[in-house]
Backbone as numpy.savetxt, mean C-alpha at the origin, in Angstrom:
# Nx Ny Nz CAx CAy CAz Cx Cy Cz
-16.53 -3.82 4.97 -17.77 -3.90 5.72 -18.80 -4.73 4.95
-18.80 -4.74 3.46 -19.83 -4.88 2.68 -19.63 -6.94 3.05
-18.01 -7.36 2.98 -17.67 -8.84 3.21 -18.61 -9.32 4.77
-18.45 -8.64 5.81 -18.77 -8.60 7.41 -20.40 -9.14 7.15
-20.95 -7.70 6.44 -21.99 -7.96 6.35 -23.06 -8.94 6.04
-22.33 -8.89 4.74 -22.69 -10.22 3.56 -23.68 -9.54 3.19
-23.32 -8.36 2.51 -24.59 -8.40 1.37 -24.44 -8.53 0.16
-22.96 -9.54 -0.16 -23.10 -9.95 -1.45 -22.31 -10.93 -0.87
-22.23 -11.93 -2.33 -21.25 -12.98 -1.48 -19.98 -12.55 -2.26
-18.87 -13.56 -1.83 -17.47 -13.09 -1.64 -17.36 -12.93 -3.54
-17.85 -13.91 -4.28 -17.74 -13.76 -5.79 -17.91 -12.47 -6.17
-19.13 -12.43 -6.16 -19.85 -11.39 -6.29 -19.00 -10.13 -6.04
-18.64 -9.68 -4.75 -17.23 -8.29 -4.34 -16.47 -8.52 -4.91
-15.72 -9.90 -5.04 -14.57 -9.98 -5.89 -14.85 -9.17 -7.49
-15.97 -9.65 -8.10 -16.58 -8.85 -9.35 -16.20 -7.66 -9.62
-17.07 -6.99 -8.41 -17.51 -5.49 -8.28 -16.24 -5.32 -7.93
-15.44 -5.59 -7.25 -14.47 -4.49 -6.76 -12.69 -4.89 -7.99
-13.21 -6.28 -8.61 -11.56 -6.32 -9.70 -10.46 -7.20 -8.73
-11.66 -8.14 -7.62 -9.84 -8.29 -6.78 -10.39 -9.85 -6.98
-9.16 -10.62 -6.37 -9.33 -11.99 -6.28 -10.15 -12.39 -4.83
-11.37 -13.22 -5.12 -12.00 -13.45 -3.81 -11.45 -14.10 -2.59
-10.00 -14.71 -2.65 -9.52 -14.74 -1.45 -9.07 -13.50 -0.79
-8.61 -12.50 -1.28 -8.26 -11.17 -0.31 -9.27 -10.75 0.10
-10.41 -10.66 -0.07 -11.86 -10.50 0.37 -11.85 -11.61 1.97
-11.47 -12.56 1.13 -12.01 -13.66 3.06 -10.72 -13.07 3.48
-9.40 -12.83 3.34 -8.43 -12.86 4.36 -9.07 -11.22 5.03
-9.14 -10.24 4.43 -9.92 -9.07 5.00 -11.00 -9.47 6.21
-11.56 -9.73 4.97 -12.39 -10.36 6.02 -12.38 -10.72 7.66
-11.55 -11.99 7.82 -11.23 -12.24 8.98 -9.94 -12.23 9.70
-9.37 -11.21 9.13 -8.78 -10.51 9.48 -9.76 -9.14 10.90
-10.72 -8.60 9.42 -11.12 -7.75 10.54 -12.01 -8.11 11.60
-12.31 -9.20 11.46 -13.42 -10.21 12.48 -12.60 -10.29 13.78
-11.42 -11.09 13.54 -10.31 -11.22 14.52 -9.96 -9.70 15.17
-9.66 -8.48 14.84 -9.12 -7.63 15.45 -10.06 -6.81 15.93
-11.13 -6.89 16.03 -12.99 -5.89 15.85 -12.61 -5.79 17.23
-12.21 -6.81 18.44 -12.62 -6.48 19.70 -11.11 -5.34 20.39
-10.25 -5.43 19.24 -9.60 -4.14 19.78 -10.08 -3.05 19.66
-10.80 -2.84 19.05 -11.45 -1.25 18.71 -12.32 -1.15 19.88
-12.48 -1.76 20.59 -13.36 -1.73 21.80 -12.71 -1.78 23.84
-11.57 -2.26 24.00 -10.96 -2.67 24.63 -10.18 -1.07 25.43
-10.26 -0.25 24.36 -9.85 0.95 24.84 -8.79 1.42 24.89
-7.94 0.69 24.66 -6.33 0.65 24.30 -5.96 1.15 22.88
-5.01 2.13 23.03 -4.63 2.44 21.46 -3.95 1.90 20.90
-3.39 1.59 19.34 -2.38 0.56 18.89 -0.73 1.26 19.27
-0.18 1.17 19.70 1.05 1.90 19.74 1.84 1.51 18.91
2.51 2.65 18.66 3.00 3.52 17.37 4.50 2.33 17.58
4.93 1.82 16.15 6.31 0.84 16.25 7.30 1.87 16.37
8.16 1.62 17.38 9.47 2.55 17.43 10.37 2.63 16.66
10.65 4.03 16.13 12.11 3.73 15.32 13.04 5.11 15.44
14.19 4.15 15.51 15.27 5.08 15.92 15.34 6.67 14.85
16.16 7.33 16.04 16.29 8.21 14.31 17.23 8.04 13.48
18.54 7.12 14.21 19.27 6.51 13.14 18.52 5.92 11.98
17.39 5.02 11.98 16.80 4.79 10.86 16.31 6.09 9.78
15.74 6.46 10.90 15.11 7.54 10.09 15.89 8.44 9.63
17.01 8.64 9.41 18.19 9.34 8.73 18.67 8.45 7.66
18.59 7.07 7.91 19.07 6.08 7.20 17.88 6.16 5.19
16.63 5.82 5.98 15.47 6.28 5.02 15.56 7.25 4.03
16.12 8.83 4.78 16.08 9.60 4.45 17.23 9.59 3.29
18.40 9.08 3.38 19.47 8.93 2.92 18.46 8.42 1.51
18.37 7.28 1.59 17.55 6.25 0.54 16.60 7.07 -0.09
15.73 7.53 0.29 14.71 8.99 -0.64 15.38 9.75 -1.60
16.60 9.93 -1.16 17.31 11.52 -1.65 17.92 10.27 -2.95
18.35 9.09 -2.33 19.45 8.54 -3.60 18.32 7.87 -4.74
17.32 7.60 -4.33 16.29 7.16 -5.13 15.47 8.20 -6.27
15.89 9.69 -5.69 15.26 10.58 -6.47 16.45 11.14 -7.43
17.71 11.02 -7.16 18.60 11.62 -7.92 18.74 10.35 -9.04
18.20 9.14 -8.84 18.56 7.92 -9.80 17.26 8.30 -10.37
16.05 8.56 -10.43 14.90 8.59 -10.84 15.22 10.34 -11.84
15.42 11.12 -11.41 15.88 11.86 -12.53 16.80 11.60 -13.42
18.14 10.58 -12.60 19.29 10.57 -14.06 18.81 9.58 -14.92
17.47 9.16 -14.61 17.01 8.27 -15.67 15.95 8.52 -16.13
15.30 10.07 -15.85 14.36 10.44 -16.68 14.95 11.27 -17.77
16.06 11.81 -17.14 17.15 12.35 -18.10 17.29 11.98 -19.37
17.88 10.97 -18.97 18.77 9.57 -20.13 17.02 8.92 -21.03
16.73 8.36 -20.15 15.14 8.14 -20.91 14.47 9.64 -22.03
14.93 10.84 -21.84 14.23 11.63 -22.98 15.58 11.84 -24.01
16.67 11.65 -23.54 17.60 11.86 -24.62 17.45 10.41 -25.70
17.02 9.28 -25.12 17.18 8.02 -25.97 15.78 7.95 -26.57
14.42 8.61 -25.99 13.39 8.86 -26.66 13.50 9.98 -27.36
13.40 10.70 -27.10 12.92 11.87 -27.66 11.46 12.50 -27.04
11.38 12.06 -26.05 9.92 12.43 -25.22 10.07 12.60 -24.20
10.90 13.58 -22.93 10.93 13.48 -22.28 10.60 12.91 -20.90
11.01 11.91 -21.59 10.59 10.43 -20.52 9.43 10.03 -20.07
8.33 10.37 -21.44 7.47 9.91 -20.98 6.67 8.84 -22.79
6.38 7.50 -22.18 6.01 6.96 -23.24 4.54 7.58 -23.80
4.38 6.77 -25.27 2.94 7.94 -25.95 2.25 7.04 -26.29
């Protein structure tokens, strides 16, 4: 809102906020461009997905967390810190 507004210029937010001042303009008009949907009355509808995916996902969570422990595992036996750096 603060970019829309302009009560600073784009440097300036970039500053204050730590980002690069082009993601500021693409925000920017980005939200310039989409402002008149919020008005139009129409809701965004929701992207469809099968539940085959969504079983598929689910699959991927479960194998991502059993690799993320056998390697917090292995990470405190080769530290000595239970996997966490100091």
């Amino acid at each position: 809102m603060e970019a829309i507004r302009e009560d600073l210029t784009t440097a300036e937010q970039a500053k204050k906020y730590d980002i690069h001042p082009t993601m500021i303009t693409g925000w920017k008009r980005t939200a310039i461009e989409n402002m008149a949907s919020a008005f139009d009355g129409k809701s965004a509808a929701e992207p469809a997905i099968s539940r085959q995916e969504v079983e598929k996902l689910h699959a991927k969570i479960g194998q991502l967390v059993v690799e993320r422990d056998f390697l917090s595992a292995a990470s405190s036996l080769i530290l000595g810190t239970g996997g966490k750096k100091r």
